[in-house]
Every structure is written in structure tokens, then in C-alpha cells.
C-alpha positions, 0 to 999 in steps of 0.5 A: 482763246487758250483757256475757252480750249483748255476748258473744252479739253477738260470738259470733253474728258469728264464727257467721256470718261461719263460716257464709258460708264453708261452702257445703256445711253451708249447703246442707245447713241450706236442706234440713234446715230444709224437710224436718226429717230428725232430727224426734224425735231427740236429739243429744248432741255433745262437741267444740271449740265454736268457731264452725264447731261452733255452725253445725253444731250450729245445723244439727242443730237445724233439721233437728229435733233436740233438740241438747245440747253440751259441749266436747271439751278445757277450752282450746278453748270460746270463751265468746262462741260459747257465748252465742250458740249456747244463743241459738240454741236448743241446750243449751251445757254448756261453757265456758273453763278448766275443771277436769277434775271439770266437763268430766266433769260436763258429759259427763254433763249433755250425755247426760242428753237421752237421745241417739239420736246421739251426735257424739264427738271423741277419744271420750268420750262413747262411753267414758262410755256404755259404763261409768257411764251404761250406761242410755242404751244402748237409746236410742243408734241410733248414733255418729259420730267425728270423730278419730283418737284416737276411732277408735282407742278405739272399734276397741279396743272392738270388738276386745274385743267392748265395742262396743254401738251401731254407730258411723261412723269420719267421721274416715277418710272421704276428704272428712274426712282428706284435707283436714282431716287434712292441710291443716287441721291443717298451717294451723291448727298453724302458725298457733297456734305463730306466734300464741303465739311471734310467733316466725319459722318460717323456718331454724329445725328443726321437728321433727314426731313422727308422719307420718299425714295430720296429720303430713303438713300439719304438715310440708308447712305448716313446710316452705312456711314455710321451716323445716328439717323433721325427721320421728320415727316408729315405723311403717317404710312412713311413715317411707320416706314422710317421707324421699322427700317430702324430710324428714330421718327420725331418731330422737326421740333424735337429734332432741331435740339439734337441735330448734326447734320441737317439734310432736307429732301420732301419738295415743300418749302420751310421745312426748317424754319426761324423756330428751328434755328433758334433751338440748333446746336452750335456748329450744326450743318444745313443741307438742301437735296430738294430741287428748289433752294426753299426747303430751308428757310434761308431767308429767315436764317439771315433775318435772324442772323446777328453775324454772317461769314464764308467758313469754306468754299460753299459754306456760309456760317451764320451767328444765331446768339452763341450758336453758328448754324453752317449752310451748304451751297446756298441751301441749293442742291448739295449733291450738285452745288457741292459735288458733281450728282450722281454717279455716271451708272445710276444717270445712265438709266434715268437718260435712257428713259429721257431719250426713248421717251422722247422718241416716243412722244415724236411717234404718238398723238396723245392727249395733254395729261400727265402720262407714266413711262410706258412699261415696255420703254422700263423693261427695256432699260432693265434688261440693256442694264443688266446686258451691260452688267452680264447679268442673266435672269430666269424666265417664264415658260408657257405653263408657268405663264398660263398659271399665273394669268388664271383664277382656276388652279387650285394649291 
């Protein structure tokens, strides 16, 4: 009993010590309490539960919802957390270190409260919905996602027509991708790398696959850090992006020869594979920052192994001829499986759009198709955001206004 309490006091001051960072989800909290907006609903989330997740979870709570949680990836529960929150009222399906067969169980335990919201991330839940637990189907008013991998499956689903329930892609909301995307997954990345490695970033060659907006923070983060940057893509327009922002734009091929450190952010899989180990320098680092554990081929890199052992906590090191390749974090998230995500600031705008998003959903009947966040629902986190930072912006007056909404001025 004395450790379950001792795990809940250390849970509940990384609760609120991330709670008095996030401004935003605060206010929101004072006004969900006092006008209890999900009265009724039932909320089941599948997502990294640290503590900005357990202040948001929290927060649906008190709006009135009946709240169940697992974790998204088996490496990103923190246990204390997980104590604390159930303390606070939500069902906590999740823990750290679990086997695939009880992630999906508790999958399914968190949808057995019948959800009329879901909150996804990476998609899960929604997947699981649509195939094995297609009962629940009637009772889901709506989904938000909360990342790019998510999207991608669920815009798959409406492709095909498979799509059943309307679902909000929260991810590419500008409040969310601008800024969690890009300057909480650059931090967050390098900050789980220089956690694990206690190793220097500065001259080394970072190598980073994908240039979308988590590329990006990754590469802005290394590049600030000192680091020679590389940037691989398949897309043609990120590419040229990449080389005129300054990095060096090549090949994973031609990358695999000179890299460092190796840090893969694109949502594909194999995205450094057998070929690439074979060419890799000894002492060469492999990170995942995608939300699946598949964007490096992990189970190609055993095959080739002839020698495997753990270097450090969350380093496993493999032996390719006389080169030892080093993986961070079973190749899972490296800001979450080695570090604890992103800040506290940058979640509270991203949870903010999670929690009016949901209330919108409850208040509308939509049809089942992917839906972006609604403008004014953006708007307004920015300007709690900036309330919060007591920062004033300039705004348009009526002739300012007309003049901008009309074809008829001249110069």
C-alpha cells in the first residue's frame, strides 16, 4: 500500500506542476467545472499518459464526462501518473512495459464504457471500432485525432467509404501543428537523444528523414545545437524547402554512409532499412520520432545482427561486421520512450483544442467524414494563448476590414 501511495504522491506533483504551466487547459478546466458541458457523455482516450495527458483527462472529467484511458505506445505510461489520475476519478487501463496482447486488451477495456467521444492517437482506437467492436458504433457521436499517422488512416477510411462516425483531424489544426508539430517534437526529440546517449549534438551529422512540420523542429532543434544537418525525402516541393532553410538534401542511401545520428520522423515504415544498416559507421545512433515503432526496420536490423547487447538504459546496440549501430528506445518514440514529450506549454494548446473539440462534437450532428478544426475553436486557443502570455495584438477597424473584403479599391 505504501508504494501505490507513494506512486500516486509523485504522479500528482508532475500533474500539477504540468497544470501550472498550461494556462489554456486551465481556463478551460474553471469553465468546464462551472458549466459541466460533457454532462452525460462517455470519453474513451488512447494516448501517451504522462502528465499533461492526466491534466487533460482530468479536465474532461470535470466537464462531466465519464473518462476511461489507455496508453497509445507500451513505452510512454508513466506509473506514477497512472496512480494518480485513476486517484482523481478516471478509469486508467495502462501501464509501462506492456506486451502487445494487453495493449490491445486495454484497447478493448477502455471502449467497453460505450463512448460517445473518442480521443485517438495514431488511430487505434478508431480501427478497433470500425472491425472487432463494430456494436459501439451507434453510440460514437465523433472522434478527434491527435496525429499525423491518425489522420492518414482515418482519410484512408474515408476514401474507401469505411468511415462511420465524423471525425476531427485536431492534428492539422494551426494551434496544434505549428507548434506541437514543430517546435514540441524538434525539443522533445532532442532532448530524449541527448537524455539516453549523454552524448554531444554539436559537429556531429544529424541525419533527418521526413521534412513535414516534425521534420522541421527536429531539424531547426540539431541545427541550433550545432549539429551538420542532412535532410532525406520523397516529396520534390519539402525537398527544395529543406535545401533553401539551409540543409544538406540527399538520398538515405547517400545519407547512410555519413550519418551520426539517425532520427526518422515521415509515418511510413522502412524508412532506414537492411541496405542502410550495412553502409552505417560504427557507433551510429537510430531514432524513431514517428508514432508507429516501424519507420526503422527493427526487425531487419536483428536479422543482420551477428551480436546484440543493452549499452544503456534504452539503448540496445547491434553488431553489423565491425560497426555497432545503437537503437534508442526500441525504435518506439524517442521524445516519449526516452524522455517525457513535449513541454508542458506547447500540450496546453494542442489539449485545448482536444477538449472544445469534443464539446463541439456533443453539440452537432455531422455526417461520418474527416472534418478540420473549426476556425473560430484555432482563434480562440491563440488568443487565451496569448492572454496567458499578456501579449496584445493590433486589430482591424471597419474601413480596414471593408478594404480587405473588396475587389474595388485601386493602389
Amino acid at each position: 500500500m505504501s508504494d501505490s501511495n507513494d506512486l500516486v504522491k509523485s504522479g500528482e506533483r508532475k500533474i500539477q506542476w504540468a497544470a501550472s504551466h498550461m494556462p489554456v487547459v486551465s481556463a478551460l478546466e474553471k469553465q468546464f467545472a462551472s458549466q459541466r458541458p460533457l454532462e452525460g457523455a462517455s470519453v474513451s482516450c488512447c494516448l501517451h499518459l504522462e502528465a499533461k495527458t492526466a491534466y487533460m483527462a482530468y479536465v474532461l472529467h470535470k466537464g462531466g464526462a465519464q473518462v476511461a484511458l489507455c496508453g497509445s505506445n507500451p513505452l510512454t505510461t508513466q506509473d506514477d501518473v497512472a496512480y494518480a489520475l485513476h486517484e482523481r476519478g478516471v478509469t486508467v487501463n495502462a501501464r509501462y512495459g506492456i506486451d502487445d496482447e494487453e495493449y490491445y486488451r486495454n484497447l478493448n477495456k477502455t471502449l467497453d464504457i460505450g463512448p460517445s467521444v473518442i480521443i485517438d492517437d495514431g488511430g487505434d482506437l478508431a480501427h478497433l471500432v470500425h472491425t472487432e467492436r463494430d456494436d459501439l458504433l451507434p453510440s460514437v457521436q465523433g472522434l478527434c485525432e491527435e496525429t499525423t499517422t491518425g489522420v492518414i488512416r482515418l482519410r484512408a477510411m474515408e476514401r474507401e467509404g469505411s468511415l462511420k462516425f465524423p471525425a476531427f483531424a485536431v492534428n492539422n489544426a494551426k494551434c496544434k501543428y505549428l507548434f506541437d508539430n514543430r517546435y514540441g517534437t524538434g525539443q522533445s526529440t532532442l532532448d530524449g537523444i541527448m537524455r539516453t546517449t549523454n552524448l554531444i549534438i554539436a559537429g556531429k551529422v544529424f541525419v533527418v528523414a521526413g521534412y513535414g512540420w516534425c521534420g522541421r523542429g527536429i531539424a531547426m532543434r540539431a541545427k541550433g545545437l550545432g549539429a551538420n544537418v542532412v535532410v532525406t525525402e520523397v516529396d520534390p516541393i519539402k525537398a527544395i524547402e529543406a535545401h533553401m532553410d539551409g540543409f544538406r538534401v540527399m538520398t538515405m542511401d547517400e545519407a547512410a554512409r555519413i550519418g551520426d545520428i539517425f532520427v526518422t520522423a515521415t509515418g511510413c515504415n522502412k524508412v532506414i532499412r537492411q541496405r542502410h544498416f550495412t553502409t552505417m559507421k560504427d557507433g551510429a545512433i537510430l531514432a524513431n520520432a514517428g508514432h508507429f515503432n516501424v519507420e526503422v526496420d527493427v526487425v531487419g536490423l536483428e536479422q543482420l545482427a551477428e551480436e546484440q547487447r543493452f549499452s544503456r538504459k534504452d539503448i540496445m546496440s547491434y553488431r553489423i561486421g565491425d560497426a555497432w549501430l545503437h537503437l534508442l528506445g526500441e525504435g518506439r518514440l524517442v521524445n516519449l520512450a526516452c524522455a517525457d514529450g513535449h513541454p508542458a506549454e506547447i500540450m496546453d494548446m494542442s489539449f485545448a483544442l482536444q477538449l472544445l473539440c469534443a464539446t463541439h462534437i456533443l453539440g452537432h450532428h455531422l455526417e461520418p467524414r474527416v472534418y478540420g478544426v473549426p476556425q473560430d475553436i484555432d482563434e480562440r486557443v491563440a488568443r487565451m494563448r496569448l492572454s496567458a502570455s499578456s501579449i496584445s495584438i493590433d486589430e482591424l477597424d471597419e474601413e480596414q476590414c471593408a478594404y480587405l473584403s473588396s475587389w474595388r479599391h485601386g493602389t
